[in-house]
C-alpha positions in Angstrom: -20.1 2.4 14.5 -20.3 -0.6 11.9 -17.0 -2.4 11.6 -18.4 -3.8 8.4 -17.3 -0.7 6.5 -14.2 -1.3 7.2 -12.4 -1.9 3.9 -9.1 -3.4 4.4 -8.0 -7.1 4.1 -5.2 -8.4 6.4 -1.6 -7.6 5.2 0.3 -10.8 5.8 3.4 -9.5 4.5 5.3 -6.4 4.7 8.9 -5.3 3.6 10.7 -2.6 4.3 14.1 -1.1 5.6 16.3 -4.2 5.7 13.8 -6.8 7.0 10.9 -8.6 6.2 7.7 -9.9 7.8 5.2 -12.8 7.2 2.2 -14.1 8.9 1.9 -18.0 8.0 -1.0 -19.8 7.5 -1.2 -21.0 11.3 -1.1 -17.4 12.6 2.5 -18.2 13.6 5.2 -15.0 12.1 8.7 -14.7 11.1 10.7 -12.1 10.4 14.2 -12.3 8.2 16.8 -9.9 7.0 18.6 -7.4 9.3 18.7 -7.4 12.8 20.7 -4.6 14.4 18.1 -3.3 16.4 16.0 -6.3 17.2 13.9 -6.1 14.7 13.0 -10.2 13.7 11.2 -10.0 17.1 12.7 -13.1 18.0 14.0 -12.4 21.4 17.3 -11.5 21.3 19.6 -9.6 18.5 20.5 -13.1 16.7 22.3 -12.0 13.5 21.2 -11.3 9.9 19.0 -13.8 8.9 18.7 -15.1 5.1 15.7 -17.2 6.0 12.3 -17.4 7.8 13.9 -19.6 10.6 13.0 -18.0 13.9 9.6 -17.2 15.0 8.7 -13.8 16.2 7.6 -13.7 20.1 3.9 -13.0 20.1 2.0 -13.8 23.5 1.4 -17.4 24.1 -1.6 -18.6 22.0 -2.0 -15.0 20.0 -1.8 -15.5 16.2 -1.2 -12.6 14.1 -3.5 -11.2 11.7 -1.6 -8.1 10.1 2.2 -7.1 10.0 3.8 -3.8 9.0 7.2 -2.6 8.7 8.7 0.4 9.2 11.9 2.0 7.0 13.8 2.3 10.0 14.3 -0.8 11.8 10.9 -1.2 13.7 8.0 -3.8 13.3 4.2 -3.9 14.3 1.8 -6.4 14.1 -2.2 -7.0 15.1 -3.2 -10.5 17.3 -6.4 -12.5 16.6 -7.7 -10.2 19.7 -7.3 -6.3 18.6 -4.0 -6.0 20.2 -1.1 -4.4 18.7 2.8 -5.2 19.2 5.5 -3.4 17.9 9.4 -4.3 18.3 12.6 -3.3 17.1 14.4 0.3 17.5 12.6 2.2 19.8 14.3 5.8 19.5 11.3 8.3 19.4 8.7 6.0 21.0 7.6 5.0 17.6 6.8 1.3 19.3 4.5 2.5 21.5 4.7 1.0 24.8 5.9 4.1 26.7 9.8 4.2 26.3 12.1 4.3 23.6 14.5 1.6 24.2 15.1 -0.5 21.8 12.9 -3.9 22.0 13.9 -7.8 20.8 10.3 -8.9 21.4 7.0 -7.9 20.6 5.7 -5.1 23.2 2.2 -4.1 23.4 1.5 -0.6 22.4 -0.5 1.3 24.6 -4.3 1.5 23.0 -7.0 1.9 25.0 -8.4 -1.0 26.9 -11.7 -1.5 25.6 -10.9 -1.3 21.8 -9.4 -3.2 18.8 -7.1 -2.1 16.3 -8.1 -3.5 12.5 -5.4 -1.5 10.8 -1.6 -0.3 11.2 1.0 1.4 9.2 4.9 1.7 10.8 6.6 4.6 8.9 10.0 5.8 8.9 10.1 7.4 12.9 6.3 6.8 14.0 3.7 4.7 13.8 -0.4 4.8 13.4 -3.3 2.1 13.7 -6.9 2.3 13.2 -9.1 1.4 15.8 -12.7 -0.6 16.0 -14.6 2.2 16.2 -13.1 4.4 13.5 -10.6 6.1 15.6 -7.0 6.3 14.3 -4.0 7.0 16.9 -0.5 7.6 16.3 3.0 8.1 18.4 6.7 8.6 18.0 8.3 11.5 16.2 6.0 14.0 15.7 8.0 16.2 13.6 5.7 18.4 11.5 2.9 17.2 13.2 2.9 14.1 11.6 1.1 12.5 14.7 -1.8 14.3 13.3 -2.7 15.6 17.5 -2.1 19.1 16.9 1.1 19.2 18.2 4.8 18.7 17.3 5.7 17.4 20.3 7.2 13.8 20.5 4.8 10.7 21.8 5.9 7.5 23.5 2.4 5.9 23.5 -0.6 6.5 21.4 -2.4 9.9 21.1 -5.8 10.2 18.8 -5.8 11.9 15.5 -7.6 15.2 15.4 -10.4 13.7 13.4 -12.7 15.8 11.5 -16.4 16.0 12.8 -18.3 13.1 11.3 -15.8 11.7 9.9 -14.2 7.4 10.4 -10.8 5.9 9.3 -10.8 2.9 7.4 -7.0 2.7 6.5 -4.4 4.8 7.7 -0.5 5.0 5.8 2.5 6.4 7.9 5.6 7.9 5.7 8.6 9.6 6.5 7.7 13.0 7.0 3.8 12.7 6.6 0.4 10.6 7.1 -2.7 9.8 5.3 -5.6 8.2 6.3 -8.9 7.0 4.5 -12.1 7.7 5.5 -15.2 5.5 5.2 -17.2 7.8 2.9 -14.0 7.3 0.9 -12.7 10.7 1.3 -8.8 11.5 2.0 -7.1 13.1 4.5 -3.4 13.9 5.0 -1.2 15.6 7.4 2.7 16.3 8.8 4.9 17.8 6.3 3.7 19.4 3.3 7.6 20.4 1.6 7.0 18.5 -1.3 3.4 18.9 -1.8 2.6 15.3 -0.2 -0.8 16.7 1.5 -2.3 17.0 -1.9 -4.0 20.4 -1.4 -2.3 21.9 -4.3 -0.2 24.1 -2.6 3.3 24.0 -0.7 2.5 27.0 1.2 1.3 25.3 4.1 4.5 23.9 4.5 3.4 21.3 7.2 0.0 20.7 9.4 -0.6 19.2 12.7 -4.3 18.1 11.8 -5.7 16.7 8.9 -6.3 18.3 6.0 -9.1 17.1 3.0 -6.7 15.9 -0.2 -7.8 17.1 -3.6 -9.4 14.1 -5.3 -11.1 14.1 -8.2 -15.3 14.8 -7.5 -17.1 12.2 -8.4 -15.5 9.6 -7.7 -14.3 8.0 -4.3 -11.0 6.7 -2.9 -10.8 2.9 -2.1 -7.2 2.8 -0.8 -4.1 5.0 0.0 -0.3 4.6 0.3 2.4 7.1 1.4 6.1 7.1 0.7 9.0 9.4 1.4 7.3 12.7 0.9 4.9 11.5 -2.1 1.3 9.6 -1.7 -0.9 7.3 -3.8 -4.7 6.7 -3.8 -6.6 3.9 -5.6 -10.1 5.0 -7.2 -12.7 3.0 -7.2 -13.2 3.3 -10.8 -9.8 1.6 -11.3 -7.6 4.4 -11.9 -4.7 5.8 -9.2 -3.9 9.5 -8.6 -0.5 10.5 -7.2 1.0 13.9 -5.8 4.4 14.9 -3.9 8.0 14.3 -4.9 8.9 12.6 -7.8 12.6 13.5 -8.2 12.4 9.8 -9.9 9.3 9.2 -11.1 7.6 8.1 -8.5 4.1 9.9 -9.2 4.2 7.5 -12.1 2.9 10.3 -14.6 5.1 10.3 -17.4 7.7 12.9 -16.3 9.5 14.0 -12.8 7.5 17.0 -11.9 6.5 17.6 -8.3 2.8 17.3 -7.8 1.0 19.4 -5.0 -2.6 18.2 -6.2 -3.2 14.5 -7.2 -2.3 13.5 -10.6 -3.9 10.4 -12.6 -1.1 8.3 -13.0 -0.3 7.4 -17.0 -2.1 4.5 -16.9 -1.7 1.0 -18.8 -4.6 -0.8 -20.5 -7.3 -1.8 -17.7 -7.8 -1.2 -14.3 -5.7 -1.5 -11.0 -7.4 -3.4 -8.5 -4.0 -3.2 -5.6 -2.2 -0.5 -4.8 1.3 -0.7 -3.3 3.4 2.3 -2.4 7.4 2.0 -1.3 9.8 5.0 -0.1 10.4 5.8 -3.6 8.3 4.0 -5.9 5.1 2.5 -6.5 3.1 -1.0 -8.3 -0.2 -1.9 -8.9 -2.0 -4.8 -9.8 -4.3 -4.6 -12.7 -7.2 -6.5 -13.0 
């Protein structure tokens, strides 16, 4: 497997819940915001914080590379060496490390020893990464098989993604109900609930699946980067446009109107192309180019 096609840049911020994250420049990370559950990573439950002032507890001579933030109260992040940490609540096992008790420092999730994660996603009760050798694996709540293992059934460390045959993660986005991943021939592919239409099969009578399922896209054209919400997802194109389906009780699906979408939907698009794509519980931005 050639890590080269991996697609993804470091995230050296991420916001979400009632905290926030950042990776400085020396590798060093602080977390500010709220703090009920342990989630600045700092060590102890210290208070609401209205500034970067505490450092969060990495390993001794780890910097971090990538940080996520989950919608309720839990943090991950990846080291300079393929590890990943997560901290804050714990309910569900959505940290990873075998237990759900709640967590004021970093605690390395349970990955396999002999590979690297180059990509993770914290959603609302579980959380996913992307390993070195195209792998994804997710844990926690694994209501309506959001896990993507072919089960329902709650995990306190990681468990692999039923992965179609031939096919390699590059990115993976964990929701509140549901999860999408990115492949590397820049294909789609969704799974967990399906309520709302989030899997973007066109249909909402598979109301949830345990195992990925191919999204809808547009032929011709390949995906180049993915985001999920609260029961609604995202995709960038690589011609520059963005195509959205699920909820969009508030116009999230950015099209114009607040129609649910079961098959993705070219967002109403201003003048140019998007180059970033960022997706929030209820909302989405882009960056155009």
């Amino acid at each position: 497997f050639d890590k080269s096609n991996f697609i993804l840049e470091s995230n050296s911020i991420s916001a979400a819940g009632e905290s926030t994250c950042a990776i400085w420049a020396s590798g060093d990370m602080k977390c500010w915001g709220h703090d009920g559950y342990g989630q600045l990573g700092n060590g102890a439950i210290t208070g609401n914080k209205n500034t970067p002032s505490t450092s969060v507890s990495l390993p001794s001579a780890r910097d971090a590379i990538a940080t996520t933030s989950g919608s309720m109260a839990h943090s991950c992040a990846i080291t300079d060496n393929g590890a990943a940490y997560c901290w804050g609540e714990g309910a569900n096992g959505r940290l990873g490390y075998g237990k759900t008790v709640d967590k004021t420092s970093p605690q390395k999730v349970g990955l396999p020893s002999d590979r690297e994660a180059v990509d993770i996603s914290a959603g609302g009760y579980h959380t996913c990464a992307v390993l070195d050798n195209g792998s994804a694996m997710c844990w926690g709540l694994n209501q309506g098989g959001r896990l993507g293992d072919g089960t329902s059934v709650q995990r306190k460390s990681p468990r692999y993604v039923d992965l179609p045959f031939g096919k390699a993660f590059s990115e993976i986005s964990a929701g509140e109900t549901h999860t999408c991943g990115l492949m590397i021939d820049g294909t789609a592919y969704c799974w967990g609930n399906n309520d709302e239409g989030q899997l973007g099969i066109g249909t909402t009578s598979l109301s949830s699946s345990s195992t990925p399922v191919q999204v809808n896209l547009p032929s011709g054209v390949t995906a180049v980067s993915i985001g999920v919400g609260d029961e609604f997802t995202c995709a960038l194109m690589e011609d520059g446009d963005v195509y959205c389906w699920g909820l969009n009780d508030v116009g999230q699906l950015g099209i114009g109107n607040t129609l649910d979408k079961s098959s993705p939907t070219k967002i109403t698009m201003p003048s140019g192309d998007a180059i970033k794509l960022a997706v929030g519980y209820d909302m989405a931005c882009m960056v155009m180019d």
